[in-house]
N, CA, C and O of each residue as an XYZ file, in Angstrom:
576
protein
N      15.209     -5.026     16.055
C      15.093     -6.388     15.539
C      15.220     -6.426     14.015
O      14.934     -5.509     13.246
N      15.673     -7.578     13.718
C      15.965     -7.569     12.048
C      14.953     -8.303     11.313
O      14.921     -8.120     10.096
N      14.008     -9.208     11.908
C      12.527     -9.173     11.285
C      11.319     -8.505     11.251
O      10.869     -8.223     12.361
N      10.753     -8.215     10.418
C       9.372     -7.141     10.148
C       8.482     -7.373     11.163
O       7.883     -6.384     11.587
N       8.313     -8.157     11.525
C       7.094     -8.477     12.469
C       7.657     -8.157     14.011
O       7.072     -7.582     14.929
N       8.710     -8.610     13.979
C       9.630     -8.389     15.462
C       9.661     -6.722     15.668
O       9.409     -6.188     16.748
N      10.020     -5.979     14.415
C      10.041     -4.252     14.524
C       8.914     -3.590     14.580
O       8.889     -2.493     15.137
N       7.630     -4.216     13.934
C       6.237     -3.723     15.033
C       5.782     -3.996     15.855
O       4.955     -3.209     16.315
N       5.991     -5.055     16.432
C       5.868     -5.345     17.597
C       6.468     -4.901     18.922
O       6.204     -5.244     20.074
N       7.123     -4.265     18.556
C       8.468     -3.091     19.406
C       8.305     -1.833     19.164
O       8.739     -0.941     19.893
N       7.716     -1.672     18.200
C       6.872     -0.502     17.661
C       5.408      0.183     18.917
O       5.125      1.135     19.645
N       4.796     -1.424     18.323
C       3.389     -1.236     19.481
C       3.545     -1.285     20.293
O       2.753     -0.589     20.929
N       4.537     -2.002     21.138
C       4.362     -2.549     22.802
C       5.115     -0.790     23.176
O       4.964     -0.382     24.328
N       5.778      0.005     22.290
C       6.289      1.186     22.687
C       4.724      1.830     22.653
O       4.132      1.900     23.730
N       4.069      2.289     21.455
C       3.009      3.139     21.500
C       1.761      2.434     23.065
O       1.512      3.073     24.087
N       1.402      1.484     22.834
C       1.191      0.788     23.821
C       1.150      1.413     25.747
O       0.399      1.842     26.623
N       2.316      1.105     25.500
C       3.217      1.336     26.892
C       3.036      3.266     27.043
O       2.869      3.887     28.092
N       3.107      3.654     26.089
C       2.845      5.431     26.033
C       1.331      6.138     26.331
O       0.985      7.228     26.786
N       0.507      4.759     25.758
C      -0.643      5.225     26.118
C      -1.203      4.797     27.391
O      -2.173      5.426     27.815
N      -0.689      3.716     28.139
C      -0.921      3.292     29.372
C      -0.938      4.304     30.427
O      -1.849      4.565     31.213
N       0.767      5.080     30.259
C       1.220      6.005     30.882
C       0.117      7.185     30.819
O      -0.081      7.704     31.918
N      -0.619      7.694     29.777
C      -0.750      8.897     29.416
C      -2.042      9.005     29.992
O      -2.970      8.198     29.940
N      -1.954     10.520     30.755
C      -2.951     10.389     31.282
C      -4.718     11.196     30.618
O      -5.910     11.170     30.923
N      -3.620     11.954     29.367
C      -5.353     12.373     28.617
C      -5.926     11.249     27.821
O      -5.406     10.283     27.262
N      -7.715     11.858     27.992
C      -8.225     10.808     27.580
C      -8.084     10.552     26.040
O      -7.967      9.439     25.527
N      -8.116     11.893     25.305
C      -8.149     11.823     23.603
C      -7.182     10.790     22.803
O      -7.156     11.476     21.781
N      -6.597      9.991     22.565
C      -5.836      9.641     22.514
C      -5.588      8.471     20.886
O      -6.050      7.331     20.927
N      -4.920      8.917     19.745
C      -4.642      8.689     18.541
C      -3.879      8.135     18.163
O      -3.128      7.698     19.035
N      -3.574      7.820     16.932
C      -1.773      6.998     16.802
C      -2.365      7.288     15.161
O      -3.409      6.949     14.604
N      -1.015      8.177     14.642
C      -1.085      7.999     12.920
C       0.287      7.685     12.727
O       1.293      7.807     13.427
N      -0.038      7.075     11.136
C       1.005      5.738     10.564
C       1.053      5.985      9.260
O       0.227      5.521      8.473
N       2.291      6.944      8.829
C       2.090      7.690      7.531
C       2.966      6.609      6.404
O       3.859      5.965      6.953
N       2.849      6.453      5.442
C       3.134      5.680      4.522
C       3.318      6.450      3.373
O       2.705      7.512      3.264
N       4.187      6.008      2.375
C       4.429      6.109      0.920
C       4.697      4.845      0.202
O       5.677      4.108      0.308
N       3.618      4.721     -0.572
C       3.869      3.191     -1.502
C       4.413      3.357     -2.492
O       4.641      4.502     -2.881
N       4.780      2.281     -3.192
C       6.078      1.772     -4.026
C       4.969      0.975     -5.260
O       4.577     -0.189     -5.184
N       4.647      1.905     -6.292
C       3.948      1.000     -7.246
C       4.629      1.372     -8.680
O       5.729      1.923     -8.658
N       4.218      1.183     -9.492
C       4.691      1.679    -11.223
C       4.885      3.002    -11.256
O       4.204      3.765    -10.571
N       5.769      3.378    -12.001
C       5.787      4.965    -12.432
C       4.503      5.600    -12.896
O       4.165      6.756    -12.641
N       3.937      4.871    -13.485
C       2.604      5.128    -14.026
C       1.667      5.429    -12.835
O       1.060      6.500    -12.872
N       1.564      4.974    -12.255
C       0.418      4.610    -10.835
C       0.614      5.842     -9.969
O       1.329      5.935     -8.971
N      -0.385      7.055    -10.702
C       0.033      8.032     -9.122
C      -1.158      8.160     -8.517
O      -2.225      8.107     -9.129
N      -1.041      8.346     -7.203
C      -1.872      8.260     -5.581
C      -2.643      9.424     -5.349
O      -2.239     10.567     -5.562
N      -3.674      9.144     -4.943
C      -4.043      9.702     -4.297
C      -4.081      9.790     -2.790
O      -3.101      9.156     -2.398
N      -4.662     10.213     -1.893
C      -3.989     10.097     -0.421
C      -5.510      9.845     -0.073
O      -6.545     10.509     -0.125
N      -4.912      7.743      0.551
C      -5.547      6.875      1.270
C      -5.921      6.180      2.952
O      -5.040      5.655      3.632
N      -6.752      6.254      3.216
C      -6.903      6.390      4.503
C      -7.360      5.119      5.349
O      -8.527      4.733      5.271
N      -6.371      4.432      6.207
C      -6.768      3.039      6.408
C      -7.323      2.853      8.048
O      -6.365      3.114      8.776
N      -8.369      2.543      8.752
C      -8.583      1.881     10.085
C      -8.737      0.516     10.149
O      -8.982     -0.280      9.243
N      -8.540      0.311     11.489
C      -8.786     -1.389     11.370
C     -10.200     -2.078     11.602
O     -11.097     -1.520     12.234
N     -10.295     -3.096     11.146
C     -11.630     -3.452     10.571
C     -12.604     -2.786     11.461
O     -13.477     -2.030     11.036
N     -12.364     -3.209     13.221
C     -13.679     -3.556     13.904
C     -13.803     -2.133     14.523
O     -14.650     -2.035     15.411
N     -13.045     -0.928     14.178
C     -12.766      0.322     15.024
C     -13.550      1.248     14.300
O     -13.155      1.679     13.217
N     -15.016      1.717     14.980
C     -15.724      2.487     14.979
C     -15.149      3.951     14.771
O     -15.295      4.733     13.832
N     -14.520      4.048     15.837
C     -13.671      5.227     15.950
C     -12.670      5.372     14.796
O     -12.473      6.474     14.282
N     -12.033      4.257     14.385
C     -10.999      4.669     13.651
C     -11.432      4.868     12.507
O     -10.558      5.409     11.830
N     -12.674      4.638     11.760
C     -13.611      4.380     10.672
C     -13.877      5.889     10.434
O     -13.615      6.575      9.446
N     -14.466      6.217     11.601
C     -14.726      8.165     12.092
C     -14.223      8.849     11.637
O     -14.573      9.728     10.849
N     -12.588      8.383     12.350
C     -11.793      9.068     12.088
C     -10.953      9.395     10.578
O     -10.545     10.466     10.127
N     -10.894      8.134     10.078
C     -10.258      8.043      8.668
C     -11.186      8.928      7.443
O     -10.717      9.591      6.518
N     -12.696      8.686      7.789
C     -13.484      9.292      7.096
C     -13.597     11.350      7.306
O     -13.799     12.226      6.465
N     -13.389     11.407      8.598
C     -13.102     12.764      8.692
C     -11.896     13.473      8.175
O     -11.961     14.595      7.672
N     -10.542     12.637      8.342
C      -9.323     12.696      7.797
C     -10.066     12.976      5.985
O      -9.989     14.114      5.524
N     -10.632     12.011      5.259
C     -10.616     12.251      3.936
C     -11.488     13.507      3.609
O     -11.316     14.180      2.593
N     -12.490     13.778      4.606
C     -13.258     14.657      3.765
C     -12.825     16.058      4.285
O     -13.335     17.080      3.824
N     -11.568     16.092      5.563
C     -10.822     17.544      5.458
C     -10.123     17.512      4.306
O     -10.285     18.535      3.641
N      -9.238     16.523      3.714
C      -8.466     16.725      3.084
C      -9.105     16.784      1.214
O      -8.351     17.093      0.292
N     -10.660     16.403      1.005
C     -11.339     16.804      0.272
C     -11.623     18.421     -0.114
O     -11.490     19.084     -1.142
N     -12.248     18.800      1.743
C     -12.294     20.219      1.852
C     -10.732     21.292      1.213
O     -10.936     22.339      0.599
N      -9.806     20.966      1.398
C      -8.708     21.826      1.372
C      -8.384     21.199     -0.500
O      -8.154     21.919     -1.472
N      -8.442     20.277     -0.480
C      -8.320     20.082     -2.496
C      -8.925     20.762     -2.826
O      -8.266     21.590     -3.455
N     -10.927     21.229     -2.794
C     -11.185     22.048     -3.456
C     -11.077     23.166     -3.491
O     -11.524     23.715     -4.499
N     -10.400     24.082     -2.353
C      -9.812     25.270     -1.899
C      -8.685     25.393     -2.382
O      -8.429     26.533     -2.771
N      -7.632     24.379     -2.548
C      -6.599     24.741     -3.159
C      -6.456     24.181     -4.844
O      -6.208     24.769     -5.896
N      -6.633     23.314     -4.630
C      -6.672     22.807     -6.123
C      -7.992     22.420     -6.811
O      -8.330     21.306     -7.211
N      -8.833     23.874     -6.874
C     -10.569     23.179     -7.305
C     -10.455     22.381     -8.487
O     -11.216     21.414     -8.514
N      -9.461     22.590     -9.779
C      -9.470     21.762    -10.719
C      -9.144     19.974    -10.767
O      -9.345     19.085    -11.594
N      -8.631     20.038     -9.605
C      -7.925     18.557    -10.171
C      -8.828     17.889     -9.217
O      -9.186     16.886     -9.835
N      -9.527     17.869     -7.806
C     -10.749     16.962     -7.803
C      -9.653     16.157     -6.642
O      -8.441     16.350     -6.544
N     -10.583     15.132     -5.757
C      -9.866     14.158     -4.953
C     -10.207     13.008     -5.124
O     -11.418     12.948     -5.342
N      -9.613     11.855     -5.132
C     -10.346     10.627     -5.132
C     -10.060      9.986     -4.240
O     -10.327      8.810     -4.486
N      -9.631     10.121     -3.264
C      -8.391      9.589     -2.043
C     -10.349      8.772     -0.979
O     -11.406      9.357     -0.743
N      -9.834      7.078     -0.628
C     -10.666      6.645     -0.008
C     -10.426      6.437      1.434
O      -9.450      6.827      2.076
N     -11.363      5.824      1.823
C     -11.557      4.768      3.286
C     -11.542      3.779      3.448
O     -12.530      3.236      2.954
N     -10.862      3.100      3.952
C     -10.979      1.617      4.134
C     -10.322      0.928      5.025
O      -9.316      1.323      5.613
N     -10.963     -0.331      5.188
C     -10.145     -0.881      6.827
C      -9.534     -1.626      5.662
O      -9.881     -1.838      4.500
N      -7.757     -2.165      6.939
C      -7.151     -2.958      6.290
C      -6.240     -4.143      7.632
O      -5.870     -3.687      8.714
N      -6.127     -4.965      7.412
C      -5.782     -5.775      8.615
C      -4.338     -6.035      8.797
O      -3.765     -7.125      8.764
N      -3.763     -4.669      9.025
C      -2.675     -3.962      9.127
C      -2.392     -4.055     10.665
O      -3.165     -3.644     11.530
N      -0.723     -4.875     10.973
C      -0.788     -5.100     12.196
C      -0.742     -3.709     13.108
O      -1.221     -3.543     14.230
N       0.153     -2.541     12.084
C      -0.228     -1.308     13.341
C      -1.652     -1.039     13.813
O      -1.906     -0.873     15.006
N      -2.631     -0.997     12.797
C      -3.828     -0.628     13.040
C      -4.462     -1.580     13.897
O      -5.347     -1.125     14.622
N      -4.098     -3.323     14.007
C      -4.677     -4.032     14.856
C      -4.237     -4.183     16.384
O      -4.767     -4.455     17.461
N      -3.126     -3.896     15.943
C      -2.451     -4.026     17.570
C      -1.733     -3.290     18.125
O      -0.705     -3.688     18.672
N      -2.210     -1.699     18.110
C      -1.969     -0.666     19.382
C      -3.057     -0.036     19.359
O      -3.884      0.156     18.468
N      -2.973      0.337     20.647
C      -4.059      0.421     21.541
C      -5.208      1.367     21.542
O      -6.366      1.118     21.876
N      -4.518      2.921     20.952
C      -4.963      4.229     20.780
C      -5.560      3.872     19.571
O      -5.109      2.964     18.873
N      -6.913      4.773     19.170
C      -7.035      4.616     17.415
C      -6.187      4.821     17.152
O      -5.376      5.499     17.782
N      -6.017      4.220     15.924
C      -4.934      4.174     14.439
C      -5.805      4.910     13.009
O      -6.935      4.925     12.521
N      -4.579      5.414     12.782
C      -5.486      5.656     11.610
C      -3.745      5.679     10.512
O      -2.708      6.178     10.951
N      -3.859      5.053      9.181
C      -2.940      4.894      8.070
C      -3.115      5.479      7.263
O      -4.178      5.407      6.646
N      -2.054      6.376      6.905
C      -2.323      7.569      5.484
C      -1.148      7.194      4.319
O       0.039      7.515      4.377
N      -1.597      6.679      3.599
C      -1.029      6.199      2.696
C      -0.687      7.787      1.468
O      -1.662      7.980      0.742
N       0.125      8.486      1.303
C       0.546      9.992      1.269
C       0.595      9.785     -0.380
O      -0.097     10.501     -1.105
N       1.501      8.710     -0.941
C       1.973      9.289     -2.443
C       2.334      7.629     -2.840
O       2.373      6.771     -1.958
N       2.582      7.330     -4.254
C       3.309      6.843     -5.007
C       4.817      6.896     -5.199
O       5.157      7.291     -6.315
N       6.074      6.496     -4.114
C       7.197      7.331     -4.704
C       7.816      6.933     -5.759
O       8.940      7.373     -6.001
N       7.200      6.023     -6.587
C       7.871      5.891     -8.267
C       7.034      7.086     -9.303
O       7.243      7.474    -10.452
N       6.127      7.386     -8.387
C       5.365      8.690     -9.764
C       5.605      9.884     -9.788
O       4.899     10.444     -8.949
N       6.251     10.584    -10.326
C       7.040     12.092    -10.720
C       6.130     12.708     -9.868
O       6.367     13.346     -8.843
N       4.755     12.379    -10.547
C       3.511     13.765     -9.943
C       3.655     13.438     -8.209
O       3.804     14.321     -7.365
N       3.571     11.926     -7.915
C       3.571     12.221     -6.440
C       4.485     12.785     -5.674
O       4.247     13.474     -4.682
N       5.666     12.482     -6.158
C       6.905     12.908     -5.908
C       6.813     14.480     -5.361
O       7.441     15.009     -4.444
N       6.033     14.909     -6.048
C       6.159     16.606     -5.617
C       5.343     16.843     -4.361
O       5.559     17.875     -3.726
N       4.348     15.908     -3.910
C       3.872     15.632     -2.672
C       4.335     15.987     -1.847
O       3.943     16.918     -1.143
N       6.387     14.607     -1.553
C       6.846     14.387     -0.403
C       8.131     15.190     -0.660
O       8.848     15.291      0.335
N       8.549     15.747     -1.710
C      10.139     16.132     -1.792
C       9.972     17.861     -1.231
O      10.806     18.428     -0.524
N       8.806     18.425     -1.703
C       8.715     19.985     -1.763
C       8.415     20.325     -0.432
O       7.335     19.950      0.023
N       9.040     20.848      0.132
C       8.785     21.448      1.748
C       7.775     21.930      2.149
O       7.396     21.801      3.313
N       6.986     22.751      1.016
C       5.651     23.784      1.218
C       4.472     22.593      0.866
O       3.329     22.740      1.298
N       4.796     21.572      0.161
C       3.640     20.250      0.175
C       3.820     19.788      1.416
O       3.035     20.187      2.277
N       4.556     19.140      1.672
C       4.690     18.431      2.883
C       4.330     19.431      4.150
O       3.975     18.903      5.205
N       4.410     20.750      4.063
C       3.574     20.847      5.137
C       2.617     21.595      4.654
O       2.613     22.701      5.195
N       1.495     21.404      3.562
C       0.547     21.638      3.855
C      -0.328     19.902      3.989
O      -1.353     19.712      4.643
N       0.337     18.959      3.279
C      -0.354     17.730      3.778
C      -0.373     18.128      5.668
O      -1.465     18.288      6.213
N       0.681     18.223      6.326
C       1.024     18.397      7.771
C      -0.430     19.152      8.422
O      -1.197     18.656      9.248
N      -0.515     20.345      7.841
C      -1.657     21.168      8.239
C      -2.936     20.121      8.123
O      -3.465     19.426      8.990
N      -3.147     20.236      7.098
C      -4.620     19.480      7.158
C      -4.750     18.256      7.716
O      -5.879     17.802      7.905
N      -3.591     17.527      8.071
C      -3.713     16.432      9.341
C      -4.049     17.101     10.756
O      -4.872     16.851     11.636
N      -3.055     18.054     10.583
C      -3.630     19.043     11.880
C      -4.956     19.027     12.188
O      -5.517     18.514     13.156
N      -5.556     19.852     10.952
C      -6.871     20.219     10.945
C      -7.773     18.840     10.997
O      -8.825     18.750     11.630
N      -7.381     18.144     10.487
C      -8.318     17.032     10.865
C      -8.448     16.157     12.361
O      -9.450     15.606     12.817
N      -7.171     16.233     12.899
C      -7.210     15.794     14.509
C      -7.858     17.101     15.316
O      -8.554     16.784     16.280
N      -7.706     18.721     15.016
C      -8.554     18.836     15.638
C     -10.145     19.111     15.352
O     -10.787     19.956     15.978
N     -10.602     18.420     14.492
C     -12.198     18.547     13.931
C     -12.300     17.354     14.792
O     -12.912     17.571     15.838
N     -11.786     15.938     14.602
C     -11.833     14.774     15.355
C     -11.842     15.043     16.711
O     -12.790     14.487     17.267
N     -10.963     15.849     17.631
C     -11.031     16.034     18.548
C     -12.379     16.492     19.155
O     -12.919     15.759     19.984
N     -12.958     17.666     18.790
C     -14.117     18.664     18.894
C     -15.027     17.458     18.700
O     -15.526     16.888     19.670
N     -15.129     17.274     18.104
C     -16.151     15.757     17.618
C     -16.556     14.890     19.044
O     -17.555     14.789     19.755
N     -14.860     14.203     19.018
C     -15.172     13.562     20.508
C     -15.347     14.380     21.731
O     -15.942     13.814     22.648
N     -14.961     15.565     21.927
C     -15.442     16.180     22.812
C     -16.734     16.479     22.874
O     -17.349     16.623     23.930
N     -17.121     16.566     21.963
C     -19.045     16.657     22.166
C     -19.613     16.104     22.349
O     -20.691     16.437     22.841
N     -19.268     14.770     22.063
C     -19.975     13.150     22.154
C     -19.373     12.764     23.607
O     -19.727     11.617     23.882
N     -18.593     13.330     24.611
C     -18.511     12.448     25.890
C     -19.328     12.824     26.977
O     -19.310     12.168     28.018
C-alpha cells in the first residue's frame, strides 16, 4: 500500500496472523528503528512499549539494563543513557505479541553512524538483543 497507515496495518494483520498460527507460548515482536534528527543530536539506544503492556514495560526495561550491562563491559568510559518509555506507536498498539521499539542511532550523527554502518557494531547491538530475549525469556519461564 502507498499510505503509512495502510503499510502497518498489513504489517500487523501479517505479525498478527503469525502469532495466531504459532503454536509456542513465548511469543515477542521487535521494531528496530533509526531516527532522523540534527547532525548534532547523537542517540543513545531507546526503548519503547505500549502504554498499557506490563509485559512490554518488562521487557523494554530488561532490554535497557542488558544493554547497560554490556556498555560497561565494553565501553566502561563512555556510560549509557539510553531510556524506557511507552509511546502510542501503532506497531506497539496493534499487534498482538509484546512489542517492544529500539530506537538504535541518529543517522544524521557521524558518531551514530558507526553504530549501523560497521558490521562488528551491528552485530554486537544483534548479540545483546539476543541476550536480552533470552534473560526475558528465563524470566517468563519462571513466572508461569
Amino acid at each position: 500500500p502507498l499510505g503509512q497507515v495502510a503499510r502497518l496495518k498489513q504489517r500487523t494483520d501479517k505479525i498478527n496472523s503469525l502469532n495466531r498460527t504459532a503454536k509456542e507460548k513465548y511469543k515477542r515482536s521487535l521494531f528496530v528503528h533509526l531516527d532522523s534528527r540534527s547532525q548534532k543530536h547523537q542517540l543513545d539506544v531507546f526503548f519503547y512499549h505500549a502504554e498499557n503492556s506490563v509485559a512490554g514495560k518488562k521487557l523494554a526495561n530488561t532490554m535497557r539494563s542488558t544493554f547497560e550491562d554490556q556498555y560497561k563491559k565494553h565501553q566502561p568510559n563512555r556510560g549509557f543513557t539510553g531510556t524506557v518509555g511507552s509511546r502510542g506507536l501503532y506497531m506497539l498498539e496493534k499487534t498482538a505479541p509484546i512489542a517492544l521499539f529500539a530506537e538504535l542511532a541518529n543517522m544524521q550523527n557521524t558518531f551514530d553512524q558507526r553504530r549501523f554502518l560497521d558490521p562488528d557494531n551491528r552485530q554486537a547491538l544483534a548479540n545483546w538483543i539476543c541476550l536480552c530475549f533470552i534473560k526475558d525469556y528465563e524470566i517468563w519461564k519462571a513466572g508461569k
